[in-house]
Z-matrix of the N, CA and C atoms (Angstrom, degrees):
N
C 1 1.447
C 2 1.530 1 108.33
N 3 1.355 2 112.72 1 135.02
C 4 1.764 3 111.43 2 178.72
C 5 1.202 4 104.58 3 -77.03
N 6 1.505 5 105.95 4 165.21
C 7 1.509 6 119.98 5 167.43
C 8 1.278 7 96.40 6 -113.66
N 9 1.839 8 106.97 7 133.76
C 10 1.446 9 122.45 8 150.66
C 11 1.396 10 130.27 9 -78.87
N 12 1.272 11 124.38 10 135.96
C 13 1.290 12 107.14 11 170.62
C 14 1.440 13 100.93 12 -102.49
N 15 1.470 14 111.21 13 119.44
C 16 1.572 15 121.54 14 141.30
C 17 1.580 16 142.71 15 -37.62
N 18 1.328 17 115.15 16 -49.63
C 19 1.414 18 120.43 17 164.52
C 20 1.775 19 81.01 18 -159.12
N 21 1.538 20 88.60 19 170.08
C 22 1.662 21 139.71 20 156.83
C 23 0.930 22 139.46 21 -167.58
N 24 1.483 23 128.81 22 159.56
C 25 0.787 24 111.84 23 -160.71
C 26 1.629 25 103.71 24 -115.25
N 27 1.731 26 126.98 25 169.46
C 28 0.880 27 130.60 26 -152.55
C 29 1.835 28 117.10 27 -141.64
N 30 1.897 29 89.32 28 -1.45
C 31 1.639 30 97.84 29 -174.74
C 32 1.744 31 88.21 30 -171.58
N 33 1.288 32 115.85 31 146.24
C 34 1.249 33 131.59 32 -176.93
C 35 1.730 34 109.59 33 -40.06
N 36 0.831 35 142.35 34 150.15
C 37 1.605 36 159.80 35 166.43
C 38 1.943 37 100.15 36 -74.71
N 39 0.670 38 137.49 37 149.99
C 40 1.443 39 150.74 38 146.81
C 41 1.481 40 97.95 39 -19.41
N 42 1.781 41 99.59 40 135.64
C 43 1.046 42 88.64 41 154.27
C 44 1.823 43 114.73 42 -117.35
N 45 1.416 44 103.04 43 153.58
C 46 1.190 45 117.34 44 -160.68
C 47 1.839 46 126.71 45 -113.36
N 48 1.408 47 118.12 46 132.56
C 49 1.244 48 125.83 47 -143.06
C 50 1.660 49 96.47 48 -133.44
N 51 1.049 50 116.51 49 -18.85
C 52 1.637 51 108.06 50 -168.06
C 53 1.597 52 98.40 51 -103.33
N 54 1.420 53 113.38 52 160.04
C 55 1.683 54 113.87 53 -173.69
C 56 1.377 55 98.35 54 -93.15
N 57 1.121 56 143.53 55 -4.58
C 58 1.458 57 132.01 56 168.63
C 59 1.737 58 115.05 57 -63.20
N 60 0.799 59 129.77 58 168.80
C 61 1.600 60 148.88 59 -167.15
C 62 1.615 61 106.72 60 -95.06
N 63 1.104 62 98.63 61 108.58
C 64 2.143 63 112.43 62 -176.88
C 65 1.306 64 92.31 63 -147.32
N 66 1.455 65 81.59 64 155.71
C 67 1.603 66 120.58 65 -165.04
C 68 2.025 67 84.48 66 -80.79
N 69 1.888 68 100.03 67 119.45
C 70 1.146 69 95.16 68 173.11
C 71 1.153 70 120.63 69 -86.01
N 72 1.966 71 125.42 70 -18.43
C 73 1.203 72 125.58 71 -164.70
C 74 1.359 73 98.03 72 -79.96
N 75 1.973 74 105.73 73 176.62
C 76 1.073 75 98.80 74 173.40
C 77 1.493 76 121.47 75 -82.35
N 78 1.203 77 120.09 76 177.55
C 79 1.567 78 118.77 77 -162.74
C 80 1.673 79 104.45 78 -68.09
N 81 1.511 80 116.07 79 -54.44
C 82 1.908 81 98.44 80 162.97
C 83 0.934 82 113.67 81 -42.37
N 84 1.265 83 159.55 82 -19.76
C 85 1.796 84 159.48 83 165.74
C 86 1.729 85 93.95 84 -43.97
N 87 1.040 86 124.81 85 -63.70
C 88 1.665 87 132.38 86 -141.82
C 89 1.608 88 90.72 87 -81.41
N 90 1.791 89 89.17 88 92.93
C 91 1.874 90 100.70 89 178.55
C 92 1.746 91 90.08 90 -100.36
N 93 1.755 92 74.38 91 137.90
C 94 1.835 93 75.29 92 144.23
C 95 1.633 94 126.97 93 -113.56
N 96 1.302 95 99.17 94 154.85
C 97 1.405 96 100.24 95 178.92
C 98 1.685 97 123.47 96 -92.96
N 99 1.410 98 109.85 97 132.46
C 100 1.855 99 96.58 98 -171.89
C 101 1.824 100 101.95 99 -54.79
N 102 1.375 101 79.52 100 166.61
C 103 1.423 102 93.15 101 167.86
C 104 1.871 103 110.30 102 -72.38
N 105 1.865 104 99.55 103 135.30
C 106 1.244 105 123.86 104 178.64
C 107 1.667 106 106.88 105 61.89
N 108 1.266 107 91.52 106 44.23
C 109 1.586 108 100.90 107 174.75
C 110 1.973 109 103.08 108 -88.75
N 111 1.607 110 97.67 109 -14.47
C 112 1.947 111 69.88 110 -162.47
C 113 1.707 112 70.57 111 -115.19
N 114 1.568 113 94.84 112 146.78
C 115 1.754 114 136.43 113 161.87
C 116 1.338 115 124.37 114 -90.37
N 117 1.621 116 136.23 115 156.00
C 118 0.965 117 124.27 116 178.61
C 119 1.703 118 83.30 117 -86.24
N 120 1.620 119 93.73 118 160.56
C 121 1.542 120 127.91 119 -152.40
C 122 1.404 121 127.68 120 41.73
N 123 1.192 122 120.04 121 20.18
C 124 1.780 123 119.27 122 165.68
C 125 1.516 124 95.07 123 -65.51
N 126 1.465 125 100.04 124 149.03
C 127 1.460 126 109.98 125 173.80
C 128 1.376 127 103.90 126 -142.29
N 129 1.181 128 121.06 127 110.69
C 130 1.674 129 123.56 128 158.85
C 131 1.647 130 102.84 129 -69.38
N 132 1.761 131 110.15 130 163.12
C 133 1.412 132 135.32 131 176.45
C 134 1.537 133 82.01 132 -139.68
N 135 2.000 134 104.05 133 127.57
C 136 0.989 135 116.44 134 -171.87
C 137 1.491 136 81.19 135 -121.34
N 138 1.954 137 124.35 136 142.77
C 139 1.086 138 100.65 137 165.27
C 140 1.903 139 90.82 138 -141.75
N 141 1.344 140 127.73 139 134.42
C 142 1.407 141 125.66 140 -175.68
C 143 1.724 142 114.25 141 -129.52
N 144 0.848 143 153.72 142 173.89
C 145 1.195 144 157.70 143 162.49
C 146 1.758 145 99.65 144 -155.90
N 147 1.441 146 108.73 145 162.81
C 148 1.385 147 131.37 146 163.83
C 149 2.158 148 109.22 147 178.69
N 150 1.195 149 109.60 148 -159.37
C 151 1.257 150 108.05 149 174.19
C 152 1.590 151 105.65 150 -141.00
N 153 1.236 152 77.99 151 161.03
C 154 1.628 153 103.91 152 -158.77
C 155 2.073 154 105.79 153 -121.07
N 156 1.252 155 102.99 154 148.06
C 157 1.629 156 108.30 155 -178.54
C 158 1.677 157 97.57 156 -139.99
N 159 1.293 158 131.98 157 137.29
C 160 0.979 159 143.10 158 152.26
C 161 2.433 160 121.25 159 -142.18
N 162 1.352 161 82.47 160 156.29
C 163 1.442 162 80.88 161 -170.29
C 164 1.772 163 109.24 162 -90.80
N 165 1.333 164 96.95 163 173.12
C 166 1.966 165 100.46 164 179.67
C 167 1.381 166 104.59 165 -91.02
N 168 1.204 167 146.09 166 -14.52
C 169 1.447 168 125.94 167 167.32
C 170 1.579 169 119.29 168 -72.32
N 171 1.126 170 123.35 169 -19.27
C 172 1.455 171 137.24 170 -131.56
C 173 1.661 172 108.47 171 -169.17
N 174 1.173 173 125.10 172 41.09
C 175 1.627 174 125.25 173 -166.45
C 176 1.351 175 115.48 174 -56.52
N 177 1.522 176 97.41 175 -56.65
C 178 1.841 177 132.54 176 163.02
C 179 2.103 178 87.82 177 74.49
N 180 1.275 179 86.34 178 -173.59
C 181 1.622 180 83.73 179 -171.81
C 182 1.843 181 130.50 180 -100.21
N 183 1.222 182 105.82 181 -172.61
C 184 2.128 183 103.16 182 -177.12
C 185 1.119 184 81.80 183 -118.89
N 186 1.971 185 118.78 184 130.42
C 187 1.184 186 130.26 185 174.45
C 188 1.842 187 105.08 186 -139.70
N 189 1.356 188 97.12 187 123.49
C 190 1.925 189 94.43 188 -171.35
C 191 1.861 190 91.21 189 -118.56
N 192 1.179 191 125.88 190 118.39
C 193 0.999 192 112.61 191 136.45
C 194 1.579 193 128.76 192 -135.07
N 195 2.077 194 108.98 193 -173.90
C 196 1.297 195 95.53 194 -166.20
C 197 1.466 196 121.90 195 -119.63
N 198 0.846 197 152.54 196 146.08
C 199 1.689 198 131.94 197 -143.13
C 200 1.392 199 105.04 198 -138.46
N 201 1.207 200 112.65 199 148.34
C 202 1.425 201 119.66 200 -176.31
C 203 1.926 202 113.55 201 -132.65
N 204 1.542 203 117.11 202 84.03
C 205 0.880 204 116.12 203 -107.91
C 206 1.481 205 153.89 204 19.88
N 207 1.158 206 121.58 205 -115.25
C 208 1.698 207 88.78 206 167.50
C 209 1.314 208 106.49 207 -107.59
N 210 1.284 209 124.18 208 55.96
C 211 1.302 210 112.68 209 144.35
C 212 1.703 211 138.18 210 -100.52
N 213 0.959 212 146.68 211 121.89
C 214 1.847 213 129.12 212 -174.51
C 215 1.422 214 126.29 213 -62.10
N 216 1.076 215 113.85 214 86.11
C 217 1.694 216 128.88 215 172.05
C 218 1.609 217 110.03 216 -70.57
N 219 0.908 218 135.34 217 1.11
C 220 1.743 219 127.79 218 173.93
C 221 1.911 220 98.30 219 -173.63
N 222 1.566 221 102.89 220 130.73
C 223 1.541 222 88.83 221 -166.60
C 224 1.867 223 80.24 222 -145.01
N 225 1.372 224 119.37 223 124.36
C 226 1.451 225 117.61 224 174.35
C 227 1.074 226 113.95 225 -76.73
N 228 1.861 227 130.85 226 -7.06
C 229 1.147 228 122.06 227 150.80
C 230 2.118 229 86.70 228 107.13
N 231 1.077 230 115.78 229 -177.66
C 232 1.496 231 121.68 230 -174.46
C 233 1.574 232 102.07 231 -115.94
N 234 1.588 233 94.42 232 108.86
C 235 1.958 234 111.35 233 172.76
C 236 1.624 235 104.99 234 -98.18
N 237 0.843 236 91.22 235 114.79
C 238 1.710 237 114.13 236 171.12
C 239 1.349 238 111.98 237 -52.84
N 240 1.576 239 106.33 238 96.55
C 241 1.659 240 104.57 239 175.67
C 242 1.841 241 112.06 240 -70.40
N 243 1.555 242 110.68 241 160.76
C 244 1.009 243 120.66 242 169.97
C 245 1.630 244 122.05 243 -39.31
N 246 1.499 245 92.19 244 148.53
C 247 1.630 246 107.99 245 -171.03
C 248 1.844 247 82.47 246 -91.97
N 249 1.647 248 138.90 247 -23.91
C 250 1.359 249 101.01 248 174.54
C 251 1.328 250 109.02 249 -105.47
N 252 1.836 251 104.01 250 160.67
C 253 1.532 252 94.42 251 -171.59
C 254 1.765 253 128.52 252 -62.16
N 255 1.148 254 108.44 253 145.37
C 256 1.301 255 120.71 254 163.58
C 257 1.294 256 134.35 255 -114.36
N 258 1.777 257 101.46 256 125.89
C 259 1.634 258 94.40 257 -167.43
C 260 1.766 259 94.82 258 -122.76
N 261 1.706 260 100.67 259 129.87
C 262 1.460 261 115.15 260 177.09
C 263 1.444 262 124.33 261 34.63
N 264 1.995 263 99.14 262 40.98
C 265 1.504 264 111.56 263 173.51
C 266 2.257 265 105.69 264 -58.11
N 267 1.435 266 91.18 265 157.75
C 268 1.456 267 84.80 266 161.16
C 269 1.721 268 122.06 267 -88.09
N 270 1.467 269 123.65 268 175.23
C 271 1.494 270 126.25 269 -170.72
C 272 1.582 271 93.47 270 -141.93
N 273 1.055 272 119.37 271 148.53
C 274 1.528 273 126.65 272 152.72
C 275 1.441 274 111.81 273 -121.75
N 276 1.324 275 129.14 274 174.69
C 277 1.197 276 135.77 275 141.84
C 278 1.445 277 106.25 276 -156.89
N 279 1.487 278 104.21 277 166.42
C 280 1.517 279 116.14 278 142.48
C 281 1.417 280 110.94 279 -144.52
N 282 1.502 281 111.18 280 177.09
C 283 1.530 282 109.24 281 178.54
C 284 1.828 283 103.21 282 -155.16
N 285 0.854 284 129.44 283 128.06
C 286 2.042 285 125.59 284 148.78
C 287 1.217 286 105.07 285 -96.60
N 288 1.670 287 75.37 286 128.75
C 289 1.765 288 110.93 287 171.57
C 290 1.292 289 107.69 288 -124.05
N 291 1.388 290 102.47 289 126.16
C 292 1.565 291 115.84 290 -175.21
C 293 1.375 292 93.77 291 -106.86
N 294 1.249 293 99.92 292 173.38
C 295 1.749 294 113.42 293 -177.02
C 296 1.668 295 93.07 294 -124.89
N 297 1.835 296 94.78 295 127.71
C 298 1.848 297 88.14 296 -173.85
C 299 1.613 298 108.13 297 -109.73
N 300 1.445 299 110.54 298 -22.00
C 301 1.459 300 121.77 299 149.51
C 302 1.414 301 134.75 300 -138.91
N 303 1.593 302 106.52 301 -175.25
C 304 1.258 303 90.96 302 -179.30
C 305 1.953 304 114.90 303 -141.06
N 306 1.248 305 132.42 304 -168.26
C 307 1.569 306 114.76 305 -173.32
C 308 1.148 307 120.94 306 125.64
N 309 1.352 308 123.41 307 179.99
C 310 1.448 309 119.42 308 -161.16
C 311 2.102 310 99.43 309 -110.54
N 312 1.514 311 101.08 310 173.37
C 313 1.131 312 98.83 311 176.92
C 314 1.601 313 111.57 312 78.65
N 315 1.456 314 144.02 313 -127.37
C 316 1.176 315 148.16 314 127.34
C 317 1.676 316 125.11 315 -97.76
N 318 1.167 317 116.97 316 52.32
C 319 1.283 318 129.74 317 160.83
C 320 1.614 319 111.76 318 -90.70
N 321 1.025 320 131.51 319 7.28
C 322 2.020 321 134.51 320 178.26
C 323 2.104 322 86.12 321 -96.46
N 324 0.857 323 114.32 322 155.22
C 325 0.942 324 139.00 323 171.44
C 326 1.771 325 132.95 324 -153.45
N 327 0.968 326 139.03 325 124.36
C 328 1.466 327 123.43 326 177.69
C 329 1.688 328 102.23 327 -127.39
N 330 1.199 329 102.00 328 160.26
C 331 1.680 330 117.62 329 -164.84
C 332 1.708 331 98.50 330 -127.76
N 333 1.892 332 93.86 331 108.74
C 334 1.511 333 86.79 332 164.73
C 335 1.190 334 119.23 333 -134.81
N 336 1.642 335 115.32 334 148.74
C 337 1.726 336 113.14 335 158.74
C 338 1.571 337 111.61 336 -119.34
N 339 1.142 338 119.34 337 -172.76
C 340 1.635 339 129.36 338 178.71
C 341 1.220 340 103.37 339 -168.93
N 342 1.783 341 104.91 340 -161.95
C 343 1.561 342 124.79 341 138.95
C 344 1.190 343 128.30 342 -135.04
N 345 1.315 344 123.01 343 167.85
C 346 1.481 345 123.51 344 -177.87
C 347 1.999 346 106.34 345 -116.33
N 348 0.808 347 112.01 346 165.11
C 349 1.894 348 106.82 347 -173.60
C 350 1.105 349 75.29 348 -149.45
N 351 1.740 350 116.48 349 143.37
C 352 1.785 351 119.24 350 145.67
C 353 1.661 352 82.94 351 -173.45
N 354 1.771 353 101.55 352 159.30
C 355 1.531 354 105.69 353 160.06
C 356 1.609 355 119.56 354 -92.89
N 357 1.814 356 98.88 355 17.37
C 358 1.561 357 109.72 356 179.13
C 359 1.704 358 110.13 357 -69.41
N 360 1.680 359 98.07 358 -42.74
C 361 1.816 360 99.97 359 -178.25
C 362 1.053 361 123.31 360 -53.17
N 363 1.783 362 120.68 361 134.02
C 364 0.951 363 111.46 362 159.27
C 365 1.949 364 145.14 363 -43.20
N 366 1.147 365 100.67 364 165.69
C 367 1.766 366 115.20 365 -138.65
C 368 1.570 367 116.83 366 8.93
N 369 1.285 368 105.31 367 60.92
C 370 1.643 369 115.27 368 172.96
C 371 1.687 370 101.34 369 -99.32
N 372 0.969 371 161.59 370 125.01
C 373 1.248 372 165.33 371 -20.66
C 374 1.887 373 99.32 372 136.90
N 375 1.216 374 104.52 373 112.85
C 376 1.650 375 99.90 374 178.87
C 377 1.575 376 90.12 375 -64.10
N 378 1.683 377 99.04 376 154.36
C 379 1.642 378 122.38 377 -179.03
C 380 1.439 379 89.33 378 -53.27
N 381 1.122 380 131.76 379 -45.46
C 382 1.778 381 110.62 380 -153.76
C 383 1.320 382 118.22 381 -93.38
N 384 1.525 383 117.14 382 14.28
C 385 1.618 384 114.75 383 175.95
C 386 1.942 385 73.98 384 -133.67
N 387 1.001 386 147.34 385 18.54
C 388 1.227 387 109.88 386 171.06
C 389 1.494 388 135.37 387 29.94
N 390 1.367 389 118.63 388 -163.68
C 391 1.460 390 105.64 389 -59.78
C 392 0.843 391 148.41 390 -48.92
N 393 1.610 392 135.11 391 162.87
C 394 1.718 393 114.24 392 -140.69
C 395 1.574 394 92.92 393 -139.84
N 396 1.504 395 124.61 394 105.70
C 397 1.565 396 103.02 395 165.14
C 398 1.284 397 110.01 396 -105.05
N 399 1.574 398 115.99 397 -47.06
C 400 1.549 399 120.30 398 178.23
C 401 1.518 400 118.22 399 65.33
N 402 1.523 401 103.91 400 -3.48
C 403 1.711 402 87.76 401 -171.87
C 404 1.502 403 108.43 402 -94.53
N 405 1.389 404 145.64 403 158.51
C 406 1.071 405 132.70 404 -176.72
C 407 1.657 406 95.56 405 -138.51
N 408 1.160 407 101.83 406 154.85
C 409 1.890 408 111.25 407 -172.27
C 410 1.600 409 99.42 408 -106.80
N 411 1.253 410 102.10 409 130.16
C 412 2.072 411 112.26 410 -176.33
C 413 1.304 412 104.38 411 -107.30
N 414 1.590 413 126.03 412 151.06
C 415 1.441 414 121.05 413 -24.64
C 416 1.694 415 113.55 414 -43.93
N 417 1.584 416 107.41 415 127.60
C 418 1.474 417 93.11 416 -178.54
C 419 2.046 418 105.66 417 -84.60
N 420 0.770 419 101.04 418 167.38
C 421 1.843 420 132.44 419 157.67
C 422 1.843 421 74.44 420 71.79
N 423 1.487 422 156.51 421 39.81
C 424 0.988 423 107.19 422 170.98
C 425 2.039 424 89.17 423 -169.69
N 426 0.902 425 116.48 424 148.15
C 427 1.606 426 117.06 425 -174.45
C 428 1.635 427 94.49 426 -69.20
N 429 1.476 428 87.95 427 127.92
C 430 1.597 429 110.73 428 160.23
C 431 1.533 430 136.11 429 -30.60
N 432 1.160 431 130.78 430 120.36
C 433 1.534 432 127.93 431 -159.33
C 434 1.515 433 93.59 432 -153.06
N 435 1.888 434 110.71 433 149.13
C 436 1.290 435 112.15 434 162.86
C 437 1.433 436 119.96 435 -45.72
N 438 1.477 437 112.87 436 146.63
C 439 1.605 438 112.16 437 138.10
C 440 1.593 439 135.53 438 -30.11
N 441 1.379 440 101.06 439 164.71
C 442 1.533 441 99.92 440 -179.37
C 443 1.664 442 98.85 441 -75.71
N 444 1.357 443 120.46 442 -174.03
C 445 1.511 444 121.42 443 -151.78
C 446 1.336 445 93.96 444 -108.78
N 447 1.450 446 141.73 445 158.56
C 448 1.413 447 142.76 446 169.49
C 449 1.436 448 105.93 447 -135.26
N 450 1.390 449 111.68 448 -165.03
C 451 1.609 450 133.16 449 177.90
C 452 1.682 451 91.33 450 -108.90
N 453 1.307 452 95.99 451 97.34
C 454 1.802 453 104.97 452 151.30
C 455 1.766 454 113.51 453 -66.48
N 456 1.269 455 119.31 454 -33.44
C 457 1.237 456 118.06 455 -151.88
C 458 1.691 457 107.50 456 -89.29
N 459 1.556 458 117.35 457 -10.08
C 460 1.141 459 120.86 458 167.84
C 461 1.317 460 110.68 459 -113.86
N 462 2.092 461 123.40 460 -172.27
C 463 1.216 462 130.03 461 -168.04
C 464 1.387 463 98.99 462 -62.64
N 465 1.444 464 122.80 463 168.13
C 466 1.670 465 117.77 464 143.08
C 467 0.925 466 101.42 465 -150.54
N 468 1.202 467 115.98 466 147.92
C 469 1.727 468 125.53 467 175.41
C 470 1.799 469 104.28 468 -107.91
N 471 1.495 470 65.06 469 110.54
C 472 1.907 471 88.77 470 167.31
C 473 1.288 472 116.55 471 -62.48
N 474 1.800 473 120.96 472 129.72
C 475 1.535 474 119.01 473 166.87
C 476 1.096 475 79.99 474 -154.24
N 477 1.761 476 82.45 475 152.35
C 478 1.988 477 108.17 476 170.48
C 479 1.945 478 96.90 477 -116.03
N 480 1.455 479 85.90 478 151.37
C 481 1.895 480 97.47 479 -178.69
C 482 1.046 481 112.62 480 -134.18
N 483 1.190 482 136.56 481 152.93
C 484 1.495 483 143.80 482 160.17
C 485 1.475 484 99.84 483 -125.44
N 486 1.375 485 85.61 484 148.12
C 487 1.947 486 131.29 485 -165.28
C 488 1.374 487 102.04 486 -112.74
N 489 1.486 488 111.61 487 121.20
C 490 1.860 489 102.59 488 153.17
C 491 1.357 490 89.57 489 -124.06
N 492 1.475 491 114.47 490 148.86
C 493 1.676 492 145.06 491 162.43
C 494 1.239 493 104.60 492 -36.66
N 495 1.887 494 99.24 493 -64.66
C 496 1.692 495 91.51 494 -167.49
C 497 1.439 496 106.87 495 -136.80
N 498 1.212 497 122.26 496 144.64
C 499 1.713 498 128.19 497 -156.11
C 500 1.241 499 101.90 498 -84.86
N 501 1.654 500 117.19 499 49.82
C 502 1.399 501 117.63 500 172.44
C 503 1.847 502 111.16 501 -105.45
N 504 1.409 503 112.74 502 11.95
C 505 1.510 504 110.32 503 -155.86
C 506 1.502 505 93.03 504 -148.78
N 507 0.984 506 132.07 505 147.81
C 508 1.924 507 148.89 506 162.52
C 509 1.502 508 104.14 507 -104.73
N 510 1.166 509 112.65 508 140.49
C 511 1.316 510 149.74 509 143.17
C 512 1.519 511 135.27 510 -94.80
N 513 1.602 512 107.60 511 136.34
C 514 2.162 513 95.74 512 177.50
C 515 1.615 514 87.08 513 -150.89
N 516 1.133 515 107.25 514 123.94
C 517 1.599 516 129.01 515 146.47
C 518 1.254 517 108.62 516 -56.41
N 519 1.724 518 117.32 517 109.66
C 520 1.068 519 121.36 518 154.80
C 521 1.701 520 145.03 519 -60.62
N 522 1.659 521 90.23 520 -59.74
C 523 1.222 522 139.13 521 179.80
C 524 1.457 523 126.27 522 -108.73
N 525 1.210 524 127.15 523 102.47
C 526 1.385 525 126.56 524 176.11
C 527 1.519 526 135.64 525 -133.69
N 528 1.508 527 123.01 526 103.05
C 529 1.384 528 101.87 527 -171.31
C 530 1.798 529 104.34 528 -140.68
N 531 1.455 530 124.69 529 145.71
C 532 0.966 531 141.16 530 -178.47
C 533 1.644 532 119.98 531 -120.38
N 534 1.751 533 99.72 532 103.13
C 535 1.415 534 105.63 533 -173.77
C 536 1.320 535 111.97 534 -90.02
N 537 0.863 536 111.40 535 153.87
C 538 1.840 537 106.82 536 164.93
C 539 1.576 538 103.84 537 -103.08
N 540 1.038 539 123.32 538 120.87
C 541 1.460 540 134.35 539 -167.08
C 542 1.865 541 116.77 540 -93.47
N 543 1.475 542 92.52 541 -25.90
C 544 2.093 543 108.40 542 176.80
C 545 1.001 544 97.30 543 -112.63
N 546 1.602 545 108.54 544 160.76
C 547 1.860 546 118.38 545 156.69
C 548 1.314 547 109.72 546 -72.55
């Protein structure tokens, strides 16, 4: 079976300084999808990296989610960056999101998990004193559940965002690409 790619990206996303919720990719990133494009069991593989800086008084948290217009269909929930400072550590993630229904109103739903890697999370251990796991499993602190519900039956324009707590730290999406993995 082929893989589609949905978007990628091709030049860094903004980088970002305020704790409110912005679209990190770059602005060609923000596809929309026709109407009744997603099926039950399509599954995208989302996979992104960039780096991240936050300070030790004020770390506040790493928040990625993915939106279907503006609503939040996959949200990793708020990971508590490190209590020591970090300057322009790297981040990875990935995540599958399946689509578990579909319909008008908020009857579409999609179901996602992943992971996140960085030496930004809290009590993650810089690489050079070890030990080092850094990876964290999404939704974090809480068992996995669909997204909120959308309009399958019209357009939506897909965007992913990151959240910091407190506007003491920047973020930049390096890397961004969204496959569709089913027909």
């Amino acid at each position: 079976m082929p893989v589609q790619v949905i978007a990628s990206a091709y030049t860094d996303g903004p980088t970002l300084t305020a704790a409110a919720a912005a679209s990190c990719v770059p602005t060609y990133c923000v596809t929309t999808l026709p109407a009744g494009y997603w099926q039950i069991g399509r599954t995208w593989r989302i996979t992104c990296s960039g780096r991240i800086s936050s300070v030790v008084t004020t770390p506040g948290t790493f928040r990625l989610d993915l939106r279907m217009a503006a609503v939040t269909v996959f949200d990793t929930l708020a990971l508590p960056l490190n209590i020591v400072a970090q300057t322009t550590v790297p981040w990875w993630a990935q995540f599958l999101i399946t689509c578990r229904s579909v319909g008008s109103g908020t009857s579409a739903t999609l179901f996602g998990q992943g992971q996140v890697t960085s030496t930004a999370f809290l009590l993650t251990a810089a690489v050079a004193t070890g030990p080092w796991t850094g990876t964290i499993t999404v939704p974090y602190n809480t068992a996995p559940v669909v997204g909120t519900g959308f309009d399958s039956t019209i357009a939506n324009a897909m965007d992913f965002r990151f959240t910091q707590t407190a506007a003491t730290g920047s973020f930049t999406m390096h890397n961004w690409i969204v496959e569709q993995m089913t027909p």
